[in-house]
Backbone as numpy.savetxt, mean C-alpha at the origin, in Angstrom:
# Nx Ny Nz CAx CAy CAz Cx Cy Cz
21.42 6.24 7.55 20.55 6.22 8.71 21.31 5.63 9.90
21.04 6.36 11.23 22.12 6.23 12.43 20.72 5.65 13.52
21.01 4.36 14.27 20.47 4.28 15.31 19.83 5.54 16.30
21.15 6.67 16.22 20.06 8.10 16.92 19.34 8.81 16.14
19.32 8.58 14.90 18.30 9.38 14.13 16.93 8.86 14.62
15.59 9.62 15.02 14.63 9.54 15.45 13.96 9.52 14.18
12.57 8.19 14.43 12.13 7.80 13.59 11.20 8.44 12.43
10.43 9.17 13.08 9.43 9.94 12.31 10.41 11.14 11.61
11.59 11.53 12.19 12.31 12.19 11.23 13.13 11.48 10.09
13.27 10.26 10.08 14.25 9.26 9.18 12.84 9.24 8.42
11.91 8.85 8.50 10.97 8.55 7.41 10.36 9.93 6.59
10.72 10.82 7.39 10.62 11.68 6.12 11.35 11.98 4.96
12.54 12.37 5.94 13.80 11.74 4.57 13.94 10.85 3.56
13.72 9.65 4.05 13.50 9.01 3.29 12.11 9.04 2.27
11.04 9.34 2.55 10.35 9.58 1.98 10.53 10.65 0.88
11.29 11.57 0.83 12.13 12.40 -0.60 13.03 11.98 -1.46
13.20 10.44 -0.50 14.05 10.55 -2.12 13.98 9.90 -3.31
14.92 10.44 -4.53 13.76 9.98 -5.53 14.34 8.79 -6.55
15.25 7.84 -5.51 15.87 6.54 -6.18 15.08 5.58 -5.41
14.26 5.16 -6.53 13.55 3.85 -5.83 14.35 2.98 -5.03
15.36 2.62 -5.81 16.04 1.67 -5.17 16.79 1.30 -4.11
17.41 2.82 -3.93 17.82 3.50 -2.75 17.07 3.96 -1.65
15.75 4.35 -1.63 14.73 4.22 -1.16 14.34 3.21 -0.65
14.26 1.79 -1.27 14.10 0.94 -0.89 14.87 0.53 -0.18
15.54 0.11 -0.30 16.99 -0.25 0.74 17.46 0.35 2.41
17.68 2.44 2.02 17.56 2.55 2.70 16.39 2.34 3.88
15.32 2.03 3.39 14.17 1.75 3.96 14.50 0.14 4.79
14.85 -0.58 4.11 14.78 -1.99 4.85 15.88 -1.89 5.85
16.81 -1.02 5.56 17.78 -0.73 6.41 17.49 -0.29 7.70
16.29 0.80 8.18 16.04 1.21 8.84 15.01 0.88 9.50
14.12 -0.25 9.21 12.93 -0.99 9.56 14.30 -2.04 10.47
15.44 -2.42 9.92 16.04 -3.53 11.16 17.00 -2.73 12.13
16.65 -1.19 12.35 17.78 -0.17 13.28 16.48 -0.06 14.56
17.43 0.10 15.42 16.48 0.43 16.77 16.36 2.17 17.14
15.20 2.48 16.69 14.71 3.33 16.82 13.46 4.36 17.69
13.43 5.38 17.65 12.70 5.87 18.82 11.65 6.98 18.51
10.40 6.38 18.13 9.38 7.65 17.56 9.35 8.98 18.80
9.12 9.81 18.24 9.04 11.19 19.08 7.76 11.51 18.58
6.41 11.19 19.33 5.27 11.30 18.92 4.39 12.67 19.07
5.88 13.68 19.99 5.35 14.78 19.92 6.15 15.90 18.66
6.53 15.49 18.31 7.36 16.33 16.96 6.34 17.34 16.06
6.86 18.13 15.77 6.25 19.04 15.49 6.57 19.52 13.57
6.44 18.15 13.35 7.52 18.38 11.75 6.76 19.10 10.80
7.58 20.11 10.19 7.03 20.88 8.75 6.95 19.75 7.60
6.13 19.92 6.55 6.47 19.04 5.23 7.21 19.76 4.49
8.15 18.90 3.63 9.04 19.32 3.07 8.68 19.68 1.39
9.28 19.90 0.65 9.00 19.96 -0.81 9.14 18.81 -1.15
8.77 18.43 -2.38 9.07 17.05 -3.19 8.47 15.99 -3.23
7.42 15.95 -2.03 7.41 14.43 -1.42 5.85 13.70 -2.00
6.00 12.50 -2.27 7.07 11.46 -2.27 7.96 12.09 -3.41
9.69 11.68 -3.05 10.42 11.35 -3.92 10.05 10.78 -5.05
9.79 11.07 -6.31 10.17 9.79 -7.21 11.29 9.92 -8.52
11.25 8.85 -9.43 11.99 9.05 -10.28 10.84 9.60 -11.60
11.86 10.23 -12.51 11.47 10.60 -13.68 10.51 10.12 -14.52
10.20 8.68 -14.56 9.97 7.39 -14.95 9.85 6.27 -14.06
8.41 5.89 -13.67 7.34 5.62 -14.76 6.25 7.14 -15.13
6.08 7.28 -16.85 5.32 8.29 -16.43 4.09 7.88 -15.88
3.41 8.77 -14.84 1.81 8.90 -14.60 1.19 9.34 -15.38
0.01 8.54 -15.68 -0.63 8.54 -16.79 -2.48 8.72 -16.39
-3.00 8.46 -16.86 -4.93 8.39 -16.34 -4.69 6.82 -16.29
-5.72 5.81 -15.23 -6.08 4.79 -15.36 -6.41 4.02 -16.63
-7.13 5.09 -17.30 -7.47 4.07 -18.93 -6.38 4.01 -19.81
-5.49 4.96 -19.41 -4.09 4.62 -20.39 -3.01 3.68 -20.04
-3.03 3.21 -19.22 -2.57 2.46 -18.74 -2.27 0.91 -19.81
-1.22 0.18 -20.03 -1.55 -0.73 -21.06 -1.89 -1.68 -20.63
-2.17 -2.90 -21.09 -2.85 -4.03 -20.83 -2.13 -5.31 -20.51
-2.47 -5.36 -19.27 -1.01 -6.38 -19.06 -1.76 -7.78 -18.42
-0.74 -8.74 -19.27 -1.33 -10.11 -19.04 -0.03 -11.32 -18.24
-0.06 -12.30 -19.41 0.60 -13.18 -19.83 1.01 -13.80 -20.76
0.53 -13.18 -21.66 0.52 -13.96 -23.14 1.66 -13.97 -23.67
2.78 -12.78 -23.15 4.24 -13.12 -23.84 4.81 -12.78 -22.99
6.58 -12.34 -22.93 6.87 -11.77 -21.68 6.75 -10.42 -21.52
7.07 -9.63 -22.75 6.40 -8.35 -22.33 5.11 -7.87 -21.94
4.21 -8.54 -21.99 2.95 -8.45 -21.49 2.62 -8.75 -19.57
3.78 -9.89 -19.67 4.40 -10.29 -17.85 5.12 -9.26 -17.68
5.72 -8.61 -18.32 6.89 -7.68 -17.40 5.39 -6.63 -17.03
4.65 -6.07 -17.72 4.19 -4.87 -17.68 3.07 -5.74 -16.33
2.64 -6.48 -16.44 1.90 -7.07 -14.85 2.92 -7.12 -13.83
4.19 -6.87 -14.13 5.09 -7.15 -12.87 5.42 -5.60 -12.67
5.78 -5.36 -13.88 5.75 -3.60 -13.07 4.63 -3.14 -12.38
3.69 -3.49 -13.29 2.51 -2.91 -12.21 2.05 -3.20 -10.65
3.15 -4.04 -10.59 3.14 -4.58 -9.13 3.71 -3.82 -8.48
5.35 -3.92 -8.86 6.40 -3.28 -8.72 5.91 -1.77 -7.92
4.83 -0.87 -9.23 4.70 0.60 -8.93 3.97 0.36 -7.38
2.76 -0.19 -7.40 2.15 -0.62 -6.25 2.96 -0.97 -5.01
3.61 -1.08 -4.94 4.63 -1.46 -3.86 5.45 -0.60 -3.66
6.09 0.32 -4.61 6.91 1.58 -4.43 6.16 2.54 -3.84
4.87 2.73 -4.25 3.73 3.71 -3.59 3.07 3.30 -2.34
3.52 1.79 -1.86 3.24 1.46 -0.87 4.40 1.81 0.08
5.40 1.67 -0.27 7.04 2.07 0.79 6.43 3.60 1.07
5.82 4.53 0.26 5.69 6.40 0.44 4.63 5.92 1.69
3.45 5.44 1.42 2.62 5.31 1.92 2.85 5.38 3.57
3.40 4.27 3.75 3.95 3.80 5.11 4.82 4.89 5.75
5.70 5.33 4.81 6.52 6.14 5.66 6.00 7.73 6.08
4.87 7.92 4.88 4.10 9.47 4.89 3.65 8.68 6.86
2.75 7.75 6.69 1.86 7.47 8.11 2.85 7.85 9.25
4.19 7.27 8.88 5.08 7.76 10.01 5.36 9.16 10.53
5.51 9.52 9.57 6.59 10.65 9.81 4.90 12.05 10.51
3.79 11.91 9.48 3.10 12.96 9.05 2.22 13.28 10.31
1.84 11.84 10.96 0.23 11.97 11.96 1.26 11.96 13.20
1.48 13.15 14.23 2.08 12.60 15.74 0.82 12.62 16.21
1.21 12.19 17.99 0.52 12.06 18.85 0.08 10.90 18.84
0.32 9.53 18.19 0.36 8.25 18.30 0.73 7.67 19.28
0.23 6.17 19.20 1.00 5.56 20.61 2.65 4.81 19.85
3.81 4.68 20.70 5.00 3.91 20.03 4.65 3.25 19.07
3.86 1.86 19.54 3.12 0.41 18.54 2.67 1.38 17.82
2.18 2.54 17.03 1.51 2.65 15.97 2.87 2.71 14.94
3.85 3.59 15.06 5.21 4.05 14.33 5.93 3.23 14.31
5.97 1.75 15.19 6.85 0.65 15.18 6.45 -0.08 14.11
4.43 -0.39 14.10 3.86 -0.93 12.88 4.31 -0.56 11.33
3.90 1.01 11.60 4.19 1.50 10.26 5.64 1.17 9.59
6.84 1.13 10.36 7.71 0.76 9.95 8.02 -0.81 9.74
7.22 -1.29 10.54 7.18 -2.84 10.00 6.82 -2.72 8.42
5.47 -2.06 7.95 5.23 -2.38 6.86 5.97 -1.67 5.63
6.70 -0.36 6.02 7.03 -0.12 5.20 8.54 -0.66 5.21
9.09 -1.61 5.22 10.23 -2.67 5.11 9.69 -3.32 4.40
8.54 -4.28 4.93 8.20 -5.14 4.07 7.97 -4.73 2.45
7.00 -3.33 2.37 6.74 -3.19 1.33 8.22 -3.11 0.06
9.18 -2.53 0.93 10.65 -2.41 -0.01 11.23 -3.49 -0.36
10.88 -4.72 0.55 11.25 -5.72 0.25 10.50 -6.48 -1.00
9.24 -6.47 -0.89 7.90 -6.52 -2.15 8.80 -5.82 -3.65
8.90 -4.60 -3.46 9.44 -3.65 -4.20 10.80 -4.49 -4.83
11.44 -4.83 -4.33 13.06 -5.51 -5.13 13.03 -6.70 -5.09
12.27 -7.34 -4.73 12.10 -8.94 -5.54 11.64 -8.49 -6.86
10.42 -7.77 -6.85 9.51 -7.37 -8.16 10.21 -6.93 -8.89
11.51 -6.01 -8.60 12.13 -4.95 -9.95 13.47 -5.87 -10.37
13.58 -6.79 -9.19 14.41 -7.86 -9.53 14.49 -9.14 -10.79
13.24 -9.77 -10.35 12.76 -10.58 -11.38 12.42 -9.85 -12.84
11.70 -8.30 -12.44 11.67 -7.97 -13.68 12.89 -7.75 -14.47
13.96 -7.33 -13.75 15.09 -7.29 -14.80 15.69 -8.84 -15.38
15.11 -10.01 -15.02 15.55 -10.90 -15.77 14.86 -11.25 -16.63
13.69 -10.39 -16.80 13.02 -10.57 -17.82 13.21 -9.44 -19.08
14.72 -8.54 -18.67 14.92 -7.68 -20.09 14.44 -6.13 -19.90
13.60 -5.98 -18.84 13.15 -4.69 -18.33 13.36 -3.97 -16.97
13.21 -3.00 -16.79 13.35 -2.07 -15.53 12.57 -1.32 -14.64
12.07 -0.99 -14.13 11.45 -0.01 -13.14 10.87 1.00 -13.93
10.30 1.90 -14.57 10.41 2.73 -15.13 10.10 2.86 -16.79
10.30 1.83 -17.15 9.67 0.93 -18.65 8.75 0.94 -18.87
7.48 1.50 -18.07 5.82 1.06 -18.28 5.30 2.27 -17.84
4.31 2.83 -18.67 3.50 3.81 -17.42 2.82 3.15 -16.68
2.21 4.59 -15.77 1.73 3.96 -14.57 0.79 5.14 -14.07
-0.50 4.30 -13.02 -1.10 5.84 -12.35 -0.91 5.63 -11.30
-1.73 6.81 -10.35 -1.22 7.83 -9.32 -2.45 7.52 -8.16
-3.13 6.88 -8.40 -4.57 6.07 -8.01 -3.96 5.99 -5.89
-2.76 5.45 -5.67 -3.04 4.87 -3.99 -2.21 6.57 -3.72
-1.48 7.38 -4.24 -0.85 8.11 -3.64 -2.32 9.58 -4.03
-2.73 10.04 -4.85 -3.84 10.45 -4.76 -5.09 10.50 -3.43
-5.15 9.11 -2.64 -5.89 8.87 -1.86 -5.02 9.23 -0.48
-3.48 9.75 -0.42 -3.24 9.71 0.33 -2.88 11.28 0.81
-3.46 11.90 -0.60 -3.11 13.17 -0.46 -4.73 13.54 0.53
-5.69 13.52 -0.13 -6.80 13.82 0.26 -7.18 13.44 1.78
-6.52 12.46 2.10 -6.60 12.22 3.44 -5.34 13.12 4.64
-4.30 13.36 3.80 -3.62 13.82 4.81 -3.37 14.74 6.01
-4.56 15.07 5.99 -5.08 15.55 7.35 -5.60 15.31 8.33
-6.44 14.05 7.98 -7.23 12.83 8.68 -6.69 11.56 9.08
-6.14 11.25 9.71 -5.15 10.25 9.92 -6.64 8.69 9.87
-7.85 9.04 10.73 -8.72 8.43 10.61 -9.23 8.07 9.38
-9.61 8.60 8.18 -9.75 8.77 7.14 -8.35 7.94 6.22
-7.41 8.23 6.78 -6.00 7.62 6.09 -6.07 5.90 6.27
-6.04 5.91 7.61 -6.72 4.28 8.12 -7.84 3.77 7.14
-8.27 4.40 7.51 -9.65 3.73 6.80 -9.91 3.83 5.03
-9.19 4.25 4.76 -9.57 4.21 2.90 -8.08 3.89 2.12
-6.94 4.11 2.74 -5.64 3.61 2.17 -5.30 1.90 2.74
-5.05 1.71 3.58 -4.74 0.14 4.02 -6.42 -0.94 4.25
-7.00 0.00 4.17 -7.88 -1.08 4.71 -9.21 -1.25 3.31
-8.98 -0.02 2.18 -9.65 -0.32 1.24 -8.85 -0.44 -0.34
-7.77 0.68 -0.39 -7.00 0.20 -2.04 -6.46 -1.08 -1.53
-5.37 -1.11 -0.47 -4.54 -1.71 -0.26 -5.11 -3.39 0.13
-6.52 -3.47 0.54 -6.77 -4.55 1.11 -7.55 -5.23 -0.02
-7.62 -4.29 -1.62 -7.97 -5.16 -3.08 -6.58 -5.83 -3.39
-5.78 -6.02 -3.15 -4.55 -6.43 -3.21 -4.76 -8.27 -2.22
-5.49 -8.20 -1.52 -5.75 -9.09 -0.81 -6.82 -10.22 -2.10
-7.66 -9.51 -2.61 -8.80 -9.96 -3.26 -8.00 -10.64 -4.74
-7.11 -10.16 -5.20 -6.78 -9.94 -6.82 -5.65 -10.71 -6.64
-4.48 -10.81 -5.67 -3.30 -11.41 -5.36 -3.99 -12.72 -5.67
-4.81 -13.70 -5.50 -4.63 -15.04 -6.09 -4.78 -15.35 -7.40
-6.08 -14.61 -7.87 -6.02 -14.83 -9.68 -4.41 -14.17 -10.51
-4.13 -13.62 -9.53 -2.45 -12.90 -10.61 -1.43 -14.44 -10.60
-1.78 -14.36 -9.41 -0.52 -15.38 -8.81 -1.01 -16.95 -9.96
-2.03 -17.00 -9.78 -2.37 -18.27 -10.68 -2.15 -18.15 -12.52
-2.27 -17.04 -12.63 -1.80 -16.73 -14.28 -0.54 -16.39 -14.44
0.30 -16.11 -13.29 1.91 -16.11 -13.58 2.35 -17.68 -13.59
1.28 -18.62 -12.43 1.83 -20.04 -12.56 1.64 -20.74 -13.71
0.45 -20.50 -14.10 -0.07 -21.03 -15.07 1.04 -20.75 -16.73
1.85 -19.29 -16.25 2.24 -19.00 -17.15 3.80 -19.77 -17.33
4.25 -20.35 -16.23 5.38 -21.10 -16.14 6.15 -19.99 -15.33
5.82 -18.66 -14.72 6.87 -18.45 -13.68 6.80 -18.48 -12.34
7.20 -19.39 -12.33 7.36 -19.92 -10.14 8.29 -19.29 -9.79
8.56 -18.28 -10.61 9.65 -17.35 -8.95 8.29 -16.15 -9.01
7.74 -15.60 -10.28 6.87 -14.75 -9.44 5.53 -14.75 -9.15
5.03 -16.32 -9.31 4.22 -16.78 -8.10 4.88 -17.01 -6.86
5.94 -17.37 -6.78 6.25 -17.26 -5.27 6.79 -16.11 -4.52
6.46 -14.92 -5.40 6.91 -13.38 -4.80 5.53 -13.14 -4.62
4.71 -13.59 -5.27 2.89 -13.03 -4.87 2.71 -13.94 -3.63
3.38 -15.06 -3.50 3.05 -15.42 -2.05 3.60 -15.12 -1.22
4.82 -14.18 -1.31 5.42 -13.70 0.29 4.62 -12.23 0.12
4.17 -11.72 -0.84 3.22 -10.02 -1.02 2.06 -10.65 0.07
1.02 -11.90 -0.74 0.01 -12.15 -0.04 -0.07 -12.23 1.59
0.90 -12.61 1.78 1.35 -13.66 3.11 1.77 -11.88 4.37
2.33 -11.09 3.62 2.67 -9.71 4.55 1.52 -8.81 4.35
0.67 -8.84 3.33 0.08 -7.79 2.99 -1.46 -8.55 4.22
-1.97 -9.02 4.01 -2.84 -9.53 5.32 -2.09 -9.19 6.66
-1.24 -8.97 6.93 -0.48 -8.30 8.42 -0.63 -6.59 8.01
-0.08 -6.32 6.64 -0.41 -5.06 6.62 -2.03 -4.45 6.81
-2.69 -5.26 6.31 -4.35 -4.61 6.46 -4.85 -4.87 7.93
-4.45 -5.66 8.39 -4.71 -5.97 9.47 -4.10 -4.89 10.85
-2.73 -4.25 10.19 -2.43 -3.25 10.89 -3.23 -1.86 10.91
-3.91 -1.90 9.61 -4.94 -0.79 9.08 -6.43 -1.06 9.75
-6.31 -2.26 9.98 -7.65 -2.26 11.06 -7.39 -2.39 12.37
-6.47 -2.63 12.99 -6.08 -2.16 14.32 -6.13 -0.75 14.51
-5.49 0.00 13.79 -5.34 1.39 13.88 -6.59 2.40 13.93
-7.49 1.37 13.02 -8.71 2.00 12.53 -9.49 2.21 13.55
-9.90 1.27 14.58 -10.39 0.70 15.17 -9.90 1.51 16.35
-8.85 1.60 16.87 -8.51 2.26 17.61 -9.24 3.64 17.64
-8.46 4.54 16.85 -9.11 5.44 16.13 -10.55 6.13 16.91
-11.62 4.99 15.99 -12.56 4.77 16.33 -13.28 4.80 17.56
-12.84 4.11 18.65 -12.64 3.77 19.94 -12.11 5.06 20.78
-11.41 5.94 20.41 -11.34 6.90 20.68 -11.88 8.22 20.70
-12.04 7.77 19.32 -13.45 9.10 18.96 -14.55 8.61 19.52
-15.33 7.55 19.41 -16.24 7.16 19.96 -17.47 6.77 19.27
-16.89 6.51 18.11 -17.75 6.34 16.64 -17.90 4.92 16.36
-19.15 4.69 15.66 -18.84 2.91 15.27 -18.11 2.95 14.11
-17.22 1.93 13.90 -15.99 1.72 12.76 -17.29 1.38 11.45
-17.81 0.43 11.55 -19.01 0.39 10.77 -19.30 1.63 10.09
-20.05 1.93 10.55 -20.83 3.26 10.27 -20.02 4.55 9.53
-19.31 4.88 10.19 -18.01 5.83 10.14 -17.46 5.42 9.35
-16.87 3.95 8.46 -16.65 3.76 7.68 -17.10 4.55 6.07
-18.58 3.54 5.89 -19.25 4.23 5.03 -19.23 6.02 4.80
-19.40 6.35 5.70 -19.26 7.72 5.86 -18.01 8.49 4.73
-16.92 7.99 5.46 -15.92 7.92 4.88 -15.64 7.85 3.46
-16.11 6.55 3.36 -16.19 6.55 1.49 -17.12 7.55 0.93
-18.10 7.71 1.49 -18.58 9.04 0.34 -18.22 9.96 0.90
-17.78 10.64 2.06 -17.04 11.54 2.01 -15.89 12.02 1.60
-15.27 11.18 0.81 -13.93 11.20 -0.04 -14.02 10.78 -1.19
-14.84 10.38 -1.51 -15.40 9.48 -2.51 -14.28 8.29 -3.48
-14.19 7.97 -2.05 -13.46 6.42 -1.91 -13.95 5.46 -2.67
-13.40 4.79 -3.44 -13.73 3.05 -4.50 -14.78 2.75 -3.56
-16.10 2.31 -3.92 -16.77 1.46 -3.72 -16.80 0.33 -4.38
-16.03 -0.97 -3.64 -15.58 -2.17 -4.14 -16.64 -3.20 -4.16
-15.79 -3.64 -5.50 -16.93 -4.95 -5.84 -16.30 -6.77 -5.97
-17.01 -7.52 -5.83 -16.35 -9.09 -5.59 -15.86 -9.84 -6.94
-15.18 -10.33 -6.37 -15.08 -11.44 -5.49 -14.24 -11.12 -4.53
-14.74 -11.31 -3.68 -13.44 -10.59 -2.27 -12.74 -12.16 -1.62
-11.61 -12.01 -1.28 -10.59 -13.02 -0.69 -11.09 -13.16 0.73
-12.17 -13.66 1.09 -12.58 -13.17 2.48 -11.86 -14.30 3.62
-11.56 -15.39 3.03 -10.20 -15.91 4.23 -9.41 -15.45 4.75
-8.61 -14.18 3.45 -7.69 -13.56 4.11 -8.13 -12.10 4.67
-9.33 -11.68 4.18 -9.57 -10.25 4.70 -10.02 -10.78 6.16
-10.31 -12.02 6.54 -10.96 -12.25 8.31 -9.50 -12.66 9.09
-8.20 -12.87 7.88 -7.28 -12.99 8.76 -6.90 -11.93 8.97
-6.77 -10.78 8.01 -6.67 -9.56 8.36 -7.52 -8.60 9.11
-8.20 -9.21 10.34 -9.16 -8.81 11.07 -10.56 -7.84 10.48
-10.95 -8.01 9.73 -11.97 -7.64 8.98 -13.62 -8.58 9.73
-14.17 -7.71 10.66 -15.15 -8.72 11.16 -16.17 -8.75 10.21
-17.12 -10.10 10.82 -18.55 -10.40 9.93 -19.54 -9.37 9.39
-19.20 -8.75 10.88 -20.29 -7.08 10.15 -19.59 -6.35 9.32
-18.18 -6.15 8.85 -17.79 -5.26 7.87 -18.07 -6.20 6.79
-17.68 -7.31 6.47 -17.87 -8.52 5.38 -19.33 -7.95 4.57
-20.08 -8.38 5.72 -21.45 -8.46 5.37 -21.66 -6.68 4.48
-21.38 -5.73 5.08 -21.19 -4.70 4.34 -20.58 -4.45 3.51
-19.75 -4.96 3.18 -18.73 -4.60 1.87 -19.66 -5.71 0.68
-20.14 -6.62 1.05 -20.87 -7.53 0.37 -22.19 -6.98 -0.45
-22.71 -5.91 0.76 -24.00 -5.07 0.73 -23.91 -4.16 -0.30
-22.53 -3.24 0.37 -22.27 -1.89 -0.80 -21.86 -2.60 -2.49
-20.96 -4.19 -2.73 -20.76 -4.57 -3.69 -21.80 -4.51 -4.90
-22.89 -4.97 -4.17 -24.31 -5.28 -5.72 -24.81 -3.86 -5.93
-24.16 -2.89 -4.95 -25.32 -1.57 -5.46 -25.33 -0.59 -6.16
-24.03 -1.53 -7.95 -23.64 -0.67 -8.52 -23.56 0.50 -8.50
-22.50 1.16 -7.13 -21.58 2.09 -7.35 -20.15 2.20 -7.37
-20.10 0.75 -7.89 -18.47 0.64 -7.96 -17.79 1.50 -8.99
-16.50 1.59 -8.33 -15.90 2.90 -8.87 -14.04 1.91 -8.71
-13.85 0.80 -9.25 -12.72 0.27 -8.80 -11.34 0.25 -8.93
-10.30 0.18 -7.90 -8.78 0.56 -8.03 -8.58 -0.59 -9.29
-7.72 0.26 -9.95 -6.76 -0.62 -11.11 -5.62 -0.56 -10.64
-4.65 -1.40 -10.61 -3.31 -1.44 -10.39 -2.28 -0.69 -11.23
């Protein structure tokens, strides 16, 4: 990646390819290059995309195995499952880039903020996991945040609103009970990788409600309202508590969405993301 490569075209590229690791990298590489969205681009999609590797296979949610603490293979498979979450978060970010033009600069500067961070999330996680004897690719896994991103990809409004600001912002809710059973479990390096996830991922949702909001403001719709909408029109997770609501109000989440997400919680139709 070259300082003149234009941005929304670097993130597609990158978005094909199918070495995580390289992926990752090149990704953090290009989140610190000075770059220049072209918000009128007119880009085709390519084949392939996202890139991935061979392994982890995708599997259904209930097959998924059961991952704790109780030994270390039971920690590795909670750390991969992080791990995948964060690799599908680097696609995520860079699909937002490359896919929706007609943005303002700050929207494609954001997106690339987060998708750095997320690569960075990504290789601490596949890092630590290899000192625990395992790799990237060792565990299955499902297809749950990139699924939601297919169905939206036409709706950039819709993308806002049900990828960063609803899978991505249970990550906000669940990040402290993980983090406390890895401490509890005696590893303080990856409780202290759930606190630099926690600590970016509230900037990331928070970028998902700026955007949203915007959005919104444009069309001329209440974010409220239009929200809901949203979820059953896609038939988006209807999430249930305990919600992290310190950090979802740092992540700009106002009292009236609170109070609603609180509302839709008891009215058993939860339908909830698994990691």
């Amino acid at each position: 990646m070259t300082a003149e490569l234009e941005l929304r075209q670097a993130a597609r590229l990158l978005l094909a390819l199918r070495d995580p690791a390289d992926k990752a990298a090149r990704t953090r590489h290009l989140g610190a290059t000075s770059v220049y969205a072209d918000a009128s681009l007119d880009l085709q999609e390519p084949d392939g995309i996202p890139g991935r590797p061979e392994r982890p296979a995708l599997v259904s949610p209930r097959d998924v195995p059961q991952r704790g603490v109780a030994n270390v293979e039971a920690r590795a498979a909670l750390l991969h499952a992080l791990a995948h979450i964060e690799f599908n978060a680097i696609n995520l970010a860079l699909d937002a880039i490359w896919r929706f033009a007609g943005m303002p600069q700050a929207y494609y500067q954001d997106w690339l903020k987060v998708a750095s961070e997320e690569a960075l999330h990504y290789t601490l996680l596949t890092g630590h996991l290899q000192t625990l004897g395992f790799a990237y690719g060792d565990f299955p896994a499902h297809d749950g945040l990139w699924q939601m991103a297919e169905k939206t990809r036409q709706d950039l409004v819709a993308r806002m609103a049900l990828v960063p600001r609803t899978l991505e912002a249970r990550g906000l809710d669940a990040s402290p009970a993980i983090r406390a059973k890895l401490a509890g479990a005696g590893d303080a390096v990856a409780a202290g990788i759930l606190d630099i996830i926690l600590r970016d991922e509230i900037g990331h949702v928070a970028i998902g409600n700026r955007w949203y909001r915007y959005l919104c403001e444009r069309d001329g719709v209440d974010p409220v309202a239009h929200y809901a909408a949203l979820v059953e029109g896609y038939a988006a997770p209807v999430l249930r508590g305990p919600f992290n609501m310190e950090a979802r109000r740092e992540a700009g989440f106002t009292e009236a969405e609170l109070r609603s997400l609180e509302g839709t919680a008891t009215s058993g139709r939860d339908r909830p993301r698994s990691a």
